[in-house]
C-alpha positions in Angstrom: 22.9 4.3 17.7 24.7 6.1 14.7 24.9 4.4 11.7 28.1 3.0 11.6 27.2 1.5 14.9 24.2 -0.3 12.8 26.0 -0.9 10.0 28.5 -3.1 12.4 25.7 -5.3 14.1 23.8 -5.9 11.1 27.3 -7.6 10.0 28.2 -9.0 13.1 24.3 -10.5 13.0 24.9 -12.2 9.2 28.3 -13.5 10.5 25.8 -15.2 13.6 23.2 -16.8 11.0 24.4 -17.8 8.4 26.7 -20.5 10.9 23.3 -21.5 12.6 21.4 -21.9 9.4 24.0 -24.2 7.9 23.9 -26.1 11.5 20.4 -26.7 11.2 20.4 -27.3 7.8 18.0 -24.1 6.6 18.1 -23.7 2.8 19.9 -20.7 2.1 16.5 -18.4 0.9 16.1 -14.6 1.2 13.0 -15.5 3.7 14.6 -17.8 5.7 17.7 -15.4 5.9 15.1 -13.0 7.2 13.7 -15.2 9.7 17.6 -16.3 11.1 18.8 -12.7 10.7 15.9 -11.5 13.0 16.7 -14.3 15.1 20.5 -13.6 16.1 19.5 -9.6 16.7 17.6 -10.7 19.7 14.1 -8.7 19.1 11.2 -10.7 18.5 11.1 -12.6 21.7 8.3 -14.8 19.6 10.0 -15.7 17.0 13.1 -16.8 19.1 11.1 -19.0 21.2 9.1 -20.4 18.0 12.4 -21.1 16.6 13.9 -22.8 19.9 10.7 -24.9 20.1 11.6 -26.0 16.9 15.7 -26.7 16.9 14.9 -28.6 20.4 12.9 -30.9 18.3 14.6 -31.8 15.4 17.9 -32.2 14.3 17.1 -30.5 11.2 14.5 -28.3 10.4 12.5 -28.8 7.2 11.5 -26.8 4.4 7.7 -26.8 5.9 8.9 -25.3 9.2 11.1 -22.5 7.7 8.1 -21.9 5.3 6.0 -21.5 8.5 8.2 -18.7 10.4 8.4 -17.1 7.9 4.8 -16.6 7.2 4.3 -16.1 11.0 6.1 -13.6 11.7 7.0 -11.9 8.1 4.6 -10.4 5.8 5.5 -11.6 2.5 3.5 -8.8 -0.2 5.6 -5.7 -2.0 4.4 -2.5 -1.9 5.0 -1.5 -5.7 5.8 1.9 -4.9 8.6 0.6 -2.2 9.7 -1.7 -4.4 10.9 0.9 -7.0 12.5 3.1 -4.4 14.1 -0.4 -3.5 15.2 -0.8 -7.2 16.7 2.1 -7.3 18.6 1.6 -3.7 20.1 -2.1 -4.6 21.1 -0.3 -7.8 23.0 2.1 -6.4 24.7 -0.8 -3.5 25.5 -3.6 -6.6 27.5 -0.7 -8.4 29.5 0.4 -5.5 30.4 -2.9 -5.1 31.3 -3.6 -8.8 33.7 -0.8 -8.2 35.3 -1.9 -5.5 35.9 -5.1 -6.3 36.7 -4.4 -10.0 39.8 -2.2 -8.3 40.6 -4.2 -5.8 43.9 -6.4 -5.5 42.5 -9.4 -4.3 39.0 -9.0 -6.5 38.5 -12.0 -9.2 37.7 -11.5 -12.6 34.5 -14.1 -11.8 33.4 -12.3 -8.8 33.2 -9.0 -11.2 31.6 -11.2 -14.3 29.0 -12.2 -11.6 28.1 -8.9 -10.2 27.9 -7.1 -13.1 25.7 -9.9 -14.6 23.3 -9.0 -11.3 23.0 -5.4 -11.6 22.2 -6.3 -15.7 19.0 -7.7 -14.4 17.8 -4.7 -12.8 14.9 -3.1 -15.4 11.6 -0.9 -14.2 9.2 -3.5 -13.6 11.4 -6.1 -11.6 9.0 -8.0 -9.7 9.5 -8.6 -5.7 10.6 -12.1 -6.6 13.0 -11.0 -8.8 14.9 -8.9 -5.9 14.8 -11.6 -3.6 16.8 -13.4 -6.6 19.1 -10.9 -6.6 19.3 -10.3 -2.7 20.1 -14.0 -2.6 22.7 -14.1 -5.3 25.0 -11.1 -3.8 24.7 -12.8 -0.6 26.1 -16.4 -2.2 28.8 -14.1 -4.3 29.7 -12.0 -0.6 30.3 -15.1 1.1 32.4 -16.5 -1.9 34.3 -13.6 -2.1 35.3 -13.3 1.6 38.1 -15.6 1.7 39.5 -12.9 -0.6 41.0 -10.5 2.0 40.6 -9.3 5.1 39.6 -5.4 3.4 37.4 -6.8 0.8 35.7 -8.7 3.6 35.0 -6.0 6.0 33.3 -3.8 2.3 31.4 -6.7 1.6 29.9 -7.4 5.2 29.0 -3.7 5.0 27.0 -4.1 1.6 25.3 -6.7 3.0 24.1 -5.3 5.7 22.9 -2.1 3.7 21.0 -4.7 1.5 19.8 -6.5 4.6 18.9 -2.7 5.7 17.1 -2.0 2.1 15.2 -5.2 2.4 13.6 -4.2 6.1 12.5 -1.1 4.6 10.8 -2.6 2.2 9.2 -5.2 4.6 8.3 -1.8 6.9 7.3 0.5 4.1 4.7 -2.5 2.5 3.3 -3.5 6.3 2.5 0.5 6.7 0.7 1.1 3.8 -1.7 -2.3 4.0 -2.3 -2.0 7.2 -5.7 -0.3 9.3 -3.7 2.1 11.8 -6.4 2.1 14.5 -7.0 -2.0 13.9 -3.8 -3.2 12.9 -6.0 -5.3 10.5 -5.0 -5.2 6.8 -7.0 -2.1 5.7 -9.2 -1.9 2.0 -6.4 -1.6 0.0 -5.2 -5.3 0.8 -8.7 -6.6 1.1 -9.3 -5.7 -2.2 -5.8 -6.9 -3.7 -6.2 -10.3 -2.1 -9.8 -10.9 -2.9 -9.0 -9.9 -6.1 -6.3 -12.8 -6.3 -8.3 -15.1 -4.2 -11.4 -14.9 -7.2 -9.1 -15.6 -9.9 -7.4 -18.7 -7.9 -10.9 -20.0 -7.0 -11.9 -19.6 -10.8 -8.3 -21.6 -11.7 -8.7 -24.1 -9.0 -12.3 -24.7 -8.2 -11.3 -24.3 -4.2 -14.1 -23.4 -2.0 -14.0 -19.5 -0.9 -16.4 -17.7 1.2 -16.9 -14.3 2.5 -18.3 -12.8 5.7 -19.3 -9.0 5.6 -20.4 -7.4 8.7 -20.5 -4.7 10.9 -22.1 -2.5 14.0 -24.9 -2.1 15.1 -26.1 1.2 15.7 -22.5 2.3 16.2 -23.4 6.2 15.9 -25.2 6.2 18.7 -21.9 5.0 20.7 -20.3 7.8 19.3 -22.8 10.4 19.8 -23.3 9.9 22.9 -19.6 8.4 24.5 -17.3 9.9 21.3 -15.2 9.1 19.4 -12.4 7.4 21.3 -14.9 5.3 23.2 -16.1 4.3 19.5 -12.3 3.4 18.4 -12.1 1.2 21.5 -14.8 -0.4 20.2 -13.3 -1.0 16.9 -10.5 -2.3 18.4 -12.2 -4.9 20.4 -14.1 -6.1 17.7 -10.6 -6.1 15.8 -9.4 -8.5 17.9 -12.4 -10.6 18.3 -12.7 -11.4 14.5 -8.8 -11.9 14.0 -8.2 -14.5 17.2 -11.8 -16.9 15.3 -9.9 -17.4 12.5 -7.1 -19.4 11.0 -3.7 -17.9 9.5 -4.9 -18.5 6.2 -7.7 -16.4 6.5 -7.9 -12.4 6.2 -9.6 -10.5 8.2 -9.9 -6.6 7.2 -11.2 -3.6 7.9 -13.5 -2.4 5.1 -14.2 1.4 6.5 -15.6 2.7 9.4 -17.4 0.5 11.3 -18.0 -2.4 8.7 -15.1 -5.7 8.5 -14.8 -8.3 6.2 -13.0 -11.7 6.4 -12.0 -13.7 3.4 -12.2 -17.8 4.1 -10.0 -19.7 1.9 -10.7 -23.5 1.4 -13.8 -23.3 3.7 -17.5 -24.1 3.6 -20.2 -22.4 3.6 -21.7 -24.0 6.3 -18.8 -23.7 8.4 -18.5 -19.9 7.2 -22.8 -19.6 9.0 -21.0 -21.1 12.0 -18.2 -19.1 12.0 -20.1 -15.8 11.8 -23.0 -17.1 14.1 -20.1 -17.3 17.1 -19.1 -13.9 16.4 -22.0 -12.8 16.5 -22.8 -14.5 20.1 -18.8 -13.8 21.3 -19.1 -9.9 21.1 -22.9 -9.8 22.1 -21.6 -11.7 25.5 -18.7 -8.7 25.9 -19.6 -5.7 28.5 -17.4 -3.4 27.0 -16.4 0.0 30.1 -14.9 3.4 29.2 -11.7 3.3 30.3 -11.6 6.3 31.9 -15.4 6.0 34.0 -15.6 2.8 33.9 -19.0 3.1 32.5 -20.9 0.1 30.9 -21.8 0.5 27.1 -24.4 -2.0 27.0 -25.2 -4.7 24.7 -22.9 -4.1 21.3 -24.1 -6.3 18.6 -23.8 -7.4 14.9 -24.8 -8.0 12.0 -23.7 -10.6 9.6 -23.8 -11.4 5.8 -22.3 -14.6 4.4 -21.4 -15.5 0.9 -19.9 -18.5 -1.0 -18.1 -17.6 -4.3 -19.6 -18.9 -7.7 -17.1 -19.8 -10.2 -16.6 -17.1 -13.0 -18.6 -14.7 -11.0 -16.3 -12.0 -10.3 -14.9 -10.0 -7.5 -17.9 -7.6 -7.4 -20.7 -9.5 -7.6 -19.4 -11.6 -4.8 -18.6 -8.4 -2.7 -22.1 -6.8 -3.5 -24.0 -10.3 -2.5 -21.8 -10.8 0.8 -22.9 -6.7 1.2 -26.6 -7.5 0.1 -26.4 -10.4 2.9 -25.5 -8.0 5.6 -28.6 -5.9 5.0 -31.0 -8.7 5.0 -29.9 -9.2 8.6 -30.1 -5.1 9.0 -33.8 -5.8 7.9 -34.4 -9.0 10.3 -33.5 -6.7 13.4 -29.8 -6.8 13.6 -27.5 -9.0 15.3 -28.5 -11.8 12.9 -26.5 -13.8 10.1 -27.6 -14.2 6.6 -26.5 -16.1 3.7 -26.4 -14.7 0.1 -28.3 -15.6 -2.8 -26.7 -17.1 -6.0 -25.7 -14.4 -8.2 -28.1 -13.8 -11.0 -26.9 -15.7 -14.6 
């Protein structure tokens, strides 16, 4: 498809959603344009059929349930470096714009007031809430300024399907760079932004947060003697192990190599030693084959450290107890769960 061709279904798929989110009375937000956008282009079979599920249901769909698709299906972070390429892209897009509708026949002096106003906004260190503002104010001031004429109509469905197009690309760009390629589980880099965040809410709030830390046992030997792909099929296993025990809430990451942590919001600590003590028992039951002998692997097990957060502690003293945790159960023998001290006052 060239990109005119893309340029014409990304209009003709606005034209589709925006009709069906005023039908089923969706608030008219940057994420849950995303989620109806998405919808209408026909390719995320699960997030149609999460959506039909829900507009078979209810007559309208509440703000909780739009909320919810989007978090399902759309990660919501900003990479900063994406964002500033994205800065500089929506610059470029408002400006063109400005132009054409400051030369235009059927252009209002409002529309240009409004616009212009929009691209004033734009400094170094917008913030990614910031450019959904914006993102959602040129869509409100397009769709205003359609009734115009037929011309200014067909420019405008065009710009909005470039920002549409700016906005995936950030979405893409962000997903990429946070995410374990071999895993598909976030990777350190958004383990250690969110447990960052998650410390300084737990110190504002005073909600529970826990930490497991874990990892393979004797996982050289599987490579040494199998290699390395047979070890990544491991890793993959255990991947999906860990992320199907635990809620959507939760984050499960891959800390390097062979070692994963998962970050328990609003949990306890004793539900955290169950948690980890299932694990522990799920991938000890697995018989994991080569796939291309079929030849067992044995027994893979391991090992566990648990760790409750301690209010004004810090991100790296809990990190280094959760870590100190794991190697107590290194010590006991492996395959074994262990609970963290209290940090030392």
């Amino acid at each position: 498809m060239d990109y005119n061709e893309y340029q014409e279904k990304a209009a003709e798929y606005m034209r589709l959603a925006v009709p069906l989110m005023n039908k089923n009375g969706v608030a008219m937000t940057p994420a849950n344009y995303a989620v109806w956008y998405e919808y209408v282009s026909g390719g995320n079979a699960a997030l149609i059929d999460a959506v039909d599920v829900l507009v078979d249901g209810n007559e309208r769909l509440t703000d909780k349930q739009s909320r919810a698709l989007y978090e399902r299906f759309f990660d919501r972070e900003k990479d900063q470096a994406a964002l500033l390429e994205m800065r500089q892209d929506l610059q470029r897009v408002l400006s063109e714009l400005l132009n054409f509708v400051s030369t235009g026949s059927a252009a209002s002096k409002k529309t240009t007031q409004n616009l212009l106003s929009i691209i004033n906004k734009l400094h170094p260190d917008i913030s990614r809430e910031e450019v959904h503002r914006m993102i959602e104010s040129v869509l409100a001031e397009t769709r205003l300024s359609m009734s115009n004429s037929s011309l200014l109509t067909e420019r405008l469905n065009t710009t909005t399907a470039e920002i549409q197009d700016l906005k995936k690309d950030l979405e893409d760009a962000k997903r990429e760079a946070k995410t374990d390629t071999l895993t598909n589980l976030a990777n350190r880099k958004a383990f250690d932004e969110l447990l960052e965040k998650a410390t300084h809410d737990a110190d504002a709030s005073g909600l529970e947060l826990c930490m497991i830390f874990c990892d393979l046992d004797f996982f050289k030997n599987i490579n040494d003697k199998h290699g390395h792909l047979v070890g990544d099929q491991v890793l993959k296993v255990v991947a999906t192990t860990l992320k199907a025990s635990v809620k959507g809430r939760d984050l499960v990451a891959r800390y390097g190599g062979e070692e994963f942590a998962i970050v328990l919001l609003n949990t306890s600590l004793d539900n955290v030693k169950k948690l980890a003590d299932n694990i522990r028992i799920d991938i000890a039951s697995k018989r994991i084959q080569r796939k291309d002998t079929r030849e067992s692997l044995g027994v893979i097990t391991m090992s566990f450290g648990v760790a409750r957060y301690f209010p004004a502690e810090g991100r790296e003293s809990f990190l280094q107890r959760a870590d100190r945790a794991l190697y107590m159960s290194k010590r006991k023998g492996r395959n074994a769960v262990s609970e963290a001290p209290p940090p030392v006052i």
